[in-house]
N, C-alpha and C positions, 0 to 999 in steps of 0.2 A: 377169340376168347381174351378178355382184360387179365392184364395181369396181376398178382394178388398183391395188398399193400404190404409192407415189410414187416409189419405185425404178424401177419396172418401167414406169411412164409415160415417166418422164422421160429415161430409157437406152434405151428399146424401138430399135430397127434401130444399137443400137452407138453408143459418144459420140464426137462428133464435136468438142464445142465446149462452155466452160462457161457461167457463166454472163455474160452480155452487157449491158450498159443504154446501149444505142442505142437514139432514139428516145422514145415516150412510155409502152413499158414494156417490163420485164425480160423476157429470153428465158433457158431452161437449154435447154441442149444444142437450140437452136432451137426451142423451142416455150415458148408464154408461162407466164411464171408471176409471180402475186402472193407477194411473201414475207409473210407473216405468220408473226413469229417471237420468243422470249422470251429472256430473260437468265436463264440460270444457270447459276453459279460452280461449276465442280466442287470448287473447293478453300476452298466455304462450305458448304458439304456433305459427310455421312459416305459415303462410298464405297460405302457398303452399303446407303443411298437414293437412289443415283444413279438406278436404271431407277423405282424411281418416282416423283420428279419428271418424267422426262421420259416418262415414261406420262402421265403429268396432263397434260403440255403440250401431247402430241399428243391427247387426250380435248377438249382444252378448243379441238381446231379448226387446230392450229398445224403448221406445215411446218419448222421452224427451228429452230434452239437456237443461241445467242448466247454466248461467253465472254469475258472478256479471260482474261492467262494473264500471273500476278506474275512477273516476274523475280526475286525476293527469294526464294522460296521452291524457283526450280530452280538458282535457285547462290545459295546460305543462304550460302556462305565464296565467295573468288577460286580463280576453275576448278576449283571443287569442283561437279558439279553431279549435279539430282535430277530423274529424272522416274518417280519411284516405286521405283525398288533401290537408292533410298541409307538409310543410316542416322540419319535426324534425324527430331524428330518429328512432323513434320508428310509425312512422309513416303508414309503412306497417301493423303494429298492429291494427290500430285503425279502422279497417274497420269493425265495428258493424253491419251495414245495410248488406253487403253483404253475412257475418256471417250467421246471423239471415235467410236472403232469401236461404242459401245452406243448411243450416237446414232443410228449406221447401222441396228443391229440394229432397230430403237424405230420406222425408218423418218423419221428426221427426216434434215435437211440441217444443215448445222453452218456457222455465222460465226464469225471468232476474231478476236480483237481480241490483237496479240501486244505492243504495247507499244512499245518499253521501259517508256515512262509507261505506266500504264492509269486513273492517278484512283483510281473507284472506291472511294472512302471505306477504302483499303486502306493500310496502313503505307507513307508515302513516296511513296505512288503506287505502288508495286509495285518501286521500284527497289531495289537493296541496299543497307545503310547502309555497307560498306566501299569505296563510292565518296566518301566525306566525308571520307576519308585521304587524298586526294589534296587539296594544297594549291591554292585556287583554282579547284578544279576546277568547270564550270558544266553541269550537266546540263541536258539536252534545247536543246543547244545542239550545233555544228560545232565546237566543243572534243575536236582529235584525241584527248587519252585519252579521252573519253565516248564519241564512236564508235567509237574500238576496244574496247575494253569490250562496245559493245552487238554488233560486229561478232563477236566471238570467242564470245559469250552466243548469237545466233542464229543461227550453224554448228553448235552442237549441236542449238540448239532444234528446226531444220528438218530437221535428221536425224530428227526424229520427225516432222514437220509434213506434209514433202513430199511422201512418198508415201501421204497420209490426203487428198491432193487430189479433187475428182469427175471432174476430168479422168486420174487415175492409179486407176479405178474408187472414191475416196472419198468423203463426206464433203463435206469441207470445200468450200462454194460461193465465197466472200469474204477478203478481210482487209485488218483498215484497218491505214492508216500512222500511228503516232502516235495521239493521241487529245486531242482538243478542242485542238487546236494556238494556235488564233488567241486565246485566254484568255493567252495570255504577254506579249501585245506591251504593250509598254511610252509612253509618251506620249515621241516624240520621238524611239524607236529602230524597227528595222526588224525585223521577223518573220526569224528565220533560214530563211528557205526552204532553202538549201544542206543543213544538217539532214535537213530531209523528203525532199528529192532523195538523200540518202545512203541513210537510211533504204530507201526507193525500191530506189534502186540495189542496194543487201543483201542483200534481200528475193529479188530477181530471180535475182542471183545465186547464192544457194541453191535454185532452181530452182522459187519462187513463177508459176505459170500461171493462177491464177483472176483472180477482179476484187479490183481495187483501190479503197478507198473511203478518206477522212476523215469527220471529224464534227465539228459545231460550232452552235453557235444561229445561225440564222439573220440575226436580227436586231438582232447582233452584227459581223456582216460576215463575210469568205470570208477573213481572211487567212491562214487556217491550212491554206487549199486547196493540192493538189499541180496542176500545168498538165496536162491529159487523164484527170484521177484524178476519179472519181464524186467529191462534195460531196453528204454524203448531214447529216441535220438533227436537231436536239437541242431539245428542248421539253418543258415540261407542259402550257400554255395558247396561245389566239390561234392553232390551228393552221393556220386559212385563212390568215392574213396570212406568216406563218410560211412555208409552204409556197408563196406564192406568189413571195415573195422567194429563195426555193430555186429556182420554177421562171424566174425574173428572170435568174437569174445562169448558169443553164447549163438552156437551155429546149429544147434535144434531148437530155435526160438523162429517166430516169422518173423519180420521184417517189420518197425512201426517208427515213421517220424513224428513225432507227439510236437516239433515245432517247428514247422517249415514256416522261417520269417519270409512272409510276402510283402513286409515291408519295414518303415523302422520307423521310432516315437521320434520325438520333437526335442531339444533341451531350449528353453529363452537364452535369450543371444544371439542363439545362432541361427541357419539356414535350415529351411524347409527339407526334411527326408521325404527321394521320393527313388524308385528303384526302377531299374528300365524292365518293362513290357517281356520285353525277346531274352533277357535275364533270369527273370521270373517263369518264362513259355520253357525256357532252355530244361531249366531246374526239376520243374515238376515234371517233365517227363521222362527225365531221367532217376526219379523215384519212381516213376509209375513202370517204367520198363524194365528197373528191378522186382518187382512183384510187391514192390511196401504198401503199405497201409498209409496214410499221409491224416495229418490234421493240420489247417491251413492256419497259421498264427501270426495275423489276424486273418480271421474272414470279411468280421467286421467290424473296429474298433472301438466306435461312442465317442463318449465322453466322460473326463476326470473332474467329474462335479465339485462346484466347491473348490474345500479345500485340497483335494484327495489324493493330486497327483503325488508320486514321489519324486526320486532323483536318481543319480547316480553319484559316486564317488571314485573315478581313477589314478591313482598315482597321490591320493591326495587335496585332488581336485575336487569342486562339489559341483553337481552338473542339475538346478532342476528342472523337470521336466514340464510341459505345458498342458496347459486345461484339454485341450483338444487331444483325443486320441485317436484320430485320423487313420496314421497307421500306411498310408499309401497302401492301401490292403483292396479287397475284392466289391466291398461294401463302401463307401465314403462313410466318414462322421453323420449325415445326415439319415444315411439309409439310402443314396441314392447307388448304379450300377457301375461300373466302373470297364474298362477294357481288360484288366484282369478277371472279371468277374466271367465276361464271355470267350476270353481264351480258357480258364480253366472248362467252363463247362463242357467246349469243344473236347479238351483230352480225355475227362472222366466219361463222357460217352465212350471213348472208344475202349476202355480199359473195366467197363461192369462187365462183370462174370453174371450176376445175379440179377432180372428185370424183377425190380418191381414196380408198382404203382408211381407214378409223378405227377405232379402236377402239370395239367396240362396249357393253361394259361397263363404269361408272363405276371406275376405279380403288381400292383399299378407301382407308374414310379415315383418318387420323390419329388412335391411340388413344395415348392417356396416362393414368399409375396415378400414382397419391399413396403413395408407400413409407410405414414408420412414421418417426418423429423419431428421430433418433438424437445421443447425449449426447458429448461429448469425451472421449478416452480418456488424451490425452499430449500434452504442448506443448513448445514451443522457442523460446525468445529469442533476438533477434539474436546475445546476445553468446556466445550456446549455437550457432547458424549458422553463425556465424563459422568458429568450428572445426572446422566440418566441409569441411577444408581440401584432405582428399584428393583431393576432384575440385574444388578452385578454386584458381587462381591470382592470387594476390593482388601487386601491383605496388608500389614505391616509387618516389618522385617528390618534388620539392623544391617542386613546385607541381601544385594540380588540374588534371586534364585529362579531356575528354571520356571513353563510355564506348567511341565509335569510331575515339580512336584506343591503347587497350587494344591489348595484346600477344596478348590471346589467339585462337582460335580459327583457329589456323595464321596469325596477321597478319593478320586478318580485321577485327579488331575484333568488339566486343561490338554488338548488334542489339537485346535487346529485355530488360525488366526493370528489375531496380535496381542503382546503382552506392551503394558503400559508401565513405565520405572519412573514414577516421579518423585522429587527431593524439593521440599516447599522450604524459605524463611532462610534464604543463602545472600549473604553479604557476598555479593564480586567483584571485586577490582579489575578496572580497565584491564584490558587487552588478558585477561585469562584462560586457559586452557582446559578441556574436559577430555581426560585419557580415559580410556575404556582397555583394562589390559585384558589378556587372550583376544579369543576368537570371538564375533560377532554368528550366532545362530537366529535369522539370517543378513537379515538389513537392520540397519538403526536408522531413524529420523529421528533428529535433536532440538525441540524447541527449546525456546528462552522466555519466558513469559506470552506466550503465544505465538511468538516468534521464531517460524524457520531459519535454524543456523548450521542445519547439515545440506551440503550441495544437494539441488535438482537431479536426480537420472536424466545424464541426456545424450552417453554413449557409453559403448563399452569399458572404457579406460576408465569410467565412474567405480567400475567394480573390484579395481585394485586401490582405491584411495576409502578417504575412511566410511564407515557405516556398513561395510559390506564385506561377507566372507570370504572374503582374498585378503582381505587388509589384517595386522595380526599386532596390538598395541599401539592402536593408535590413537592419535591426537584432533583436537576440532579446536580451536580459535571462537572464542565465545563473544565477545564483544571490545568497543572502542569508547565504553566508559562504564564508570564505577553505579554498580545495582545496587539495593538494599531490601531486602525481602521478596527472594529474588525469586522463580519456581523454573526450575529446570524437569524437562516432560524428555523421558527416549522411548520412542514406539519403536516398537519390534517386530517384523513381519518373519512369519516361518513361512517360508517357500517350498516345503516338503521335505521328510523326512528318508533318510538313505532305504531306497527297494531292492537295490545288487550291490554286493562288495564283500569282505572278507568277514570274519565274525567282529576285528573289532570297530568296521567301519557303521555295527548297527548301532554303538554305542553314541547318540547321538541327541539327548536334551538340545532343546530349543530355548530361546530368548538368549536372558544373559546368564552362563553358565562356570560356575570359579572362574569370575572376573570380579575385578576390583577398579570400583571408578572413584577416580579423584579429581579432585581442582586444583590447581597448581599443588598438584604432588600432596595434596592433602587427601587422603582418604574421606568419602561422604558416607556416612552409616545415616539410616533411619527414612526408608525408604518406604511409598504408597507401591503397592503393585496393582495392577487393575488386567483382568483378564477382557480382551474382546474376542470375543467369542463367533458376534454376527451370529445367534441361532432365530432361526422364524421367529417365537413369539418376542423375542427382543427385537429383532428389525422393523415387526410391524406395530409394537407398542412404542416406539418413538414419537416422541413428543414436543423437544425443545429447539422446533423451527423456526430456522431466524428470516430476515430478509436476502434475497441474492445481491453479496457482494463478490468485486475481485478480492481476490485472498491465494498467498500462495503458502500451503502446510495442510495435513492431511483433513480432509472434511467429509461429510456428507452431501450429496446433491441426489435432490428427489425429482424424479419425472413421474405425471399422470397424466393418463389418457386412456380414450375408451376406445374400442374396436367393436367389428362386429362381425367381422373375418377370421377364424382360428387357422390361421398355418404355419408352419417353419418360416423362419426367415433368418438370418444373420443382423448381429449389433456390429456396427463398427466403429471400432475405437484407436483410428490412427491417427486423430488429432487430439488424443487424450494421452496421459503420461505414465501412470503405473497403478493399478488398482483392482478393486473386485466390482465386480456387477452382481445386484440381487433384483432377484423378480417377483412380485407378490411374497415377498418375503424368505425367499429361497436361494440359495446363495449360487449363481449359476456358473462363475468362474470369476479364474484371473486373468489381466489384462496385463501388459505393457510393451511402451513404445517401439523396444529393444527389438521388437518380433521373437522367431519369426512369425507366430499366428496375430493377426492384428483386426482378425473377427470371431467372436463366441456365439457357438451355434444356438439356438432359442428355439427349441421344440413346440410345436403348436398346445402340447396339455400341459404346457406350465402357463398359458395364458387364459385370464379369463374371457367370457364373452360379457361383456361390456367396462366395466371400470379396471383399471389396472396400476400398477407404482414399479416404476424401477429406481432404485436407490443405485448409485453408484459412489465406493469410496475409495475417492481419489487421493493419491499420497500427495503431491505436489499443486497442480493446475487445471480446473476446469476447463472443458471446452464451452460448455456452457449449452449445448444441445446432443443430443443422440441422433443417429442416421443409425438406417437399417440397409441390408442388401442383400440379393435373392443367390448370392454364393459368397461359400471364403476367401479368404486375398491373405498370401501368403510371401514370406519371403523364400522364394525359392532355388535353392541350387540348380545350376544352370548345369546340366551334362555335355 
């Protein structure tokens, strides 16, 4: 006799009840169940490999799928919002509801993690950046406009949410409040509980029925807990001890790690995270021999399209993170299998209580083609960019100002890209100097009448001199003779906005922010601001194509070519210097030299079958051709 699928066990005589964690373990609909469940992002993922990741995940043993769900991407503007029939580009992403229902189909049960915050190595934490227009404003606080904001954000959200419940025949088992809450508190002030209580409260209101959870390291302390709210736990290593202080602090609760890290994110700079095997074997069975529940974080990582990734900020430091979300996890970036993938699924055989239905055939796996190299066809300099003014609006101002609080995008402000600060009609005398006081958010490149006069990136130690946010009041050396109507251009790259850190590490405008630039000590008022933005119908309505020349300052370079093969493949760009790649007008990542990723993964449904353009914009130096290759190439820590 087959066994039944997990639908049809857990619903059988009608639901009554969802899921439960009274006692020393989880009950669905009155009868017990271990969650054994994974993380993945629908919106780090092409919508077109949704059902097979979560084929994999249910193959590799799993009852579960795990999400958070960005605020930033389902209201990109204020009460503008997306949950897959809007028109922006990341649009295809945003289809939550149909996510969640092919989970159903897949036979999996679904956790959502809705945020506001969600972490997640994601832009901001997942919040919008036209919350940074509001003066003062403190996120992930009881700061009535922040909870109105998130209040009027999750009346739409749950319009989709609430009836995908399993108590409304869906889905969705869980949802946590918040996320890793007790990481805020500060030495001396109090945890906003009022917050999570609100939060709470919202939730309910919208007609949230399932269980309610937080998350947080254990060994860290509980203060991020809601009072009757599961306290469920966050780790890589020490999971007995770990878990035990879990069951310490609320010990008629079951057991659940909501984030067993199976691996770790990436920062540029630095070295390839990768986590050992019999590490990772050790860990999980030492949750699994406790009786816990486990969600694997990641299962499978994606991709931080675009612009999206965030960063970190320690001590001070601004750390950001890379386009690849890799993850060293169970799944590769690509969706292919990995050696953790079939350790785990060894142990969760041996630890279901409950058979049901599996799949019985390996899911296919991940192929990738090596296309041929392809040569440049046409280029574009900034000062060629510039003009392509039709779809940009460009702002005056007596003084720089951030790029969120820009005029555009209905009063939105600007989100992701580069801000443009140029000062036309300047008399300069030989050998003068351009201070730029405070902080740079993130890099500056400094032209002089088309002319690069901020250094090349070309090692790390570029990053404490000036242009870049290490450097704090500094100076650049403009020239070795006298100009006269003269145009000084600073592009500004935001490398991503703070995802972990303390409450005041969220505060965090981009471009140039109360700074004051002058020329030899002369204050400059009466400045162009120019948002680039890079959105699709601006990438693909380009128009002021010059000839390929050498040129070293930021430009455009176009590749075309047809295919007639659609598969994965990898771009590689380690003879290239620091920049974005867009594909049929879609902004696919960032690049640069520095590693460690030095290839962006390229999904086969972002290509078309036959004609295609990849735009690459490169801050310093062309390579002058593209190469592709059928895996990533990484800088990797050597254990």
């Amino acid at each position: 006799m087959s066994s039944p699928t997990l639908y049809k066990y857990y619903t059988l005589g009608g639901i009554k009840t969802g899921l439960s964690a009274t006692g020393n373990e989880f009950t669905l609909n009155n009868r017990p169940i271990t969650i054994f469940s994974g993380a993945i992002h629908y919106f780090r993922v092409h919508p077109d490999y949704w059902k097979d990741r979560l084929r994999k995940l249910k193959y590799c043993g799993l009852n579960c799928v795990e999400t958070y769900i960005p605020w930033n991407l389902h209201e990109p503007q204020k009460d503008n919002y997306d949950f897959g029939a809007g028109n922006n580009d990341m649009t295809i992403f945003c289809q939550i509801e149909e996510y969640i229902k092919l989970a159903q189909e897949e036979d999996l049960f679904v956790i959502i993690r809705p945020g506001p915050y969600i972490c997640a190595e994601w832009e901001f934490g997942g919040m919008p950046s036209y919350l940074l227009r509001e003066e003062n404003l403190t996120v992930r606080t009881s700061d009535p406009r922040f909870v109105g904001r998130v209040e009027k954000y999750f009346q739409e959200l749950f319009k989709v949410l609430t009836p995908l419940q399993f108590t409304n025949n869906g889905s969705i088992i869980a949802f946590q409040i918040e996320n890793e809450y007790g990481n805020v508190e500060v030495k001396g002030k109090n945890i906003d509980t009022e917050y999570l209580l609100a939060l709470k409260n919202i939730m309910e209101k919208n007609g949230v029925k399932e269980l309610l959870f937080t998350s947080d390291t254990p060994s860290l302390g509980f203060s991020g807990t809601v009072p009757d709210v599961l306290a469920t736990a966050n780790f890589q290593e020490n999971a007995v001890s770990q878990l035990q202080l879990l069951k310490n602090f609320q010990p008629n609760r079951p057991l659940m790690v909501m984030e067993f890290w199976t691996g770790w994110f990436d920062h540029w700079t630095e070295s390839h995270q990768t986590r050992n095997l019999e590490m990772f074997t050790n860990v999980l069975e030492e949750i699994l021999k406790k009786g816990s529940s486990v969600n694997f974080y990641m299962f499978h990582g994606g991709t931080n399209w675009g612009f999206l990734n965030g960063a970190n900020c320690f001590g001070g430091g601004y750390q950001a993170d890379t386009t690849s979300y890799d993850y060293d996890c169970l799944l590769s970036e690509d969706g292919s299998y990995t050696e953790k993938y079939h350790r785990a699924k060894e142990l969760i055989k041996n630890y279901q209580k409950v058979l049901t239905k599996s799949i019985s055939e390996i899911p296919p796996h991940s192929t990738k083609y090596v296309y041929p190299s392809i040569s440049v066809s046409a280029m574009m300099k900034l000062s060629d960019i510039l003009k392509e003014n039709h779809l940009i609006k460009s702002e005056n101002s007596d003084t720089t100002k951030p790029m969120e609080l820009l005029s555009c995008n209905n009063d939105s402000g600007q989100s992701f890209g580069y801000i443009v600060y140029r000062k036309t009609g300047l008399n300069i005398p030989k050998h003068s100097k351009l201070r730029i006081e405070g902080k740079i958010r993130d890099q500056a490149i400094v032209l002089l009448n088309g002319v690069l006069k901020s250094k090349q990136l070309s090692s790390v130690d570029n990053l404490s001199e000036f242009g870049y946010w290490q450097s704090e009041n500094s100076c650049l050396s403009l020239n070795n003779e006298c100009l006269e109507n003269a145009t000084v251009d600073i592009i500004i790259s935001n490398w991503g906005r703070i995802n972990f850190g303390k409450l005041d590490d969220f505060k965090q405008h981009k471009g140039l922010f109360e700074s004051v630039i002058s020329l030899n000590e002369q204050v400059l008022l009466g400045w162009t601001i120019t948002p680039l933005e890079f959105k699709k119908n601006w990438n693909q309505n380009l128009s002021l194509w010059q000839t390929v020349e050498k040129y070293l300052g930021p430009s455009i370079y176009k590749f075309e070519f047809n295919i007639n093969v659609l598969q994965d493949t990898y771009i590689d760009m380690r003879e290239w210097c620091q920049g974005i790649i867009i594909i049929n007008g879609f902004v696919l990542g960032r690049y640069c030299k520095l590693g460690p990723q030095y290839t962006l993964y390229l999904p086969a449904p972002l290509l078309n079958d036959g004609f295609n353009t990849i735009l690459v914009f490169e801050h310093f130096e062309s390579a002058g051709y593209l190469k592709f290759t059928d895996s990533p190439i990484w800088n990797i820590i050597k254990e």
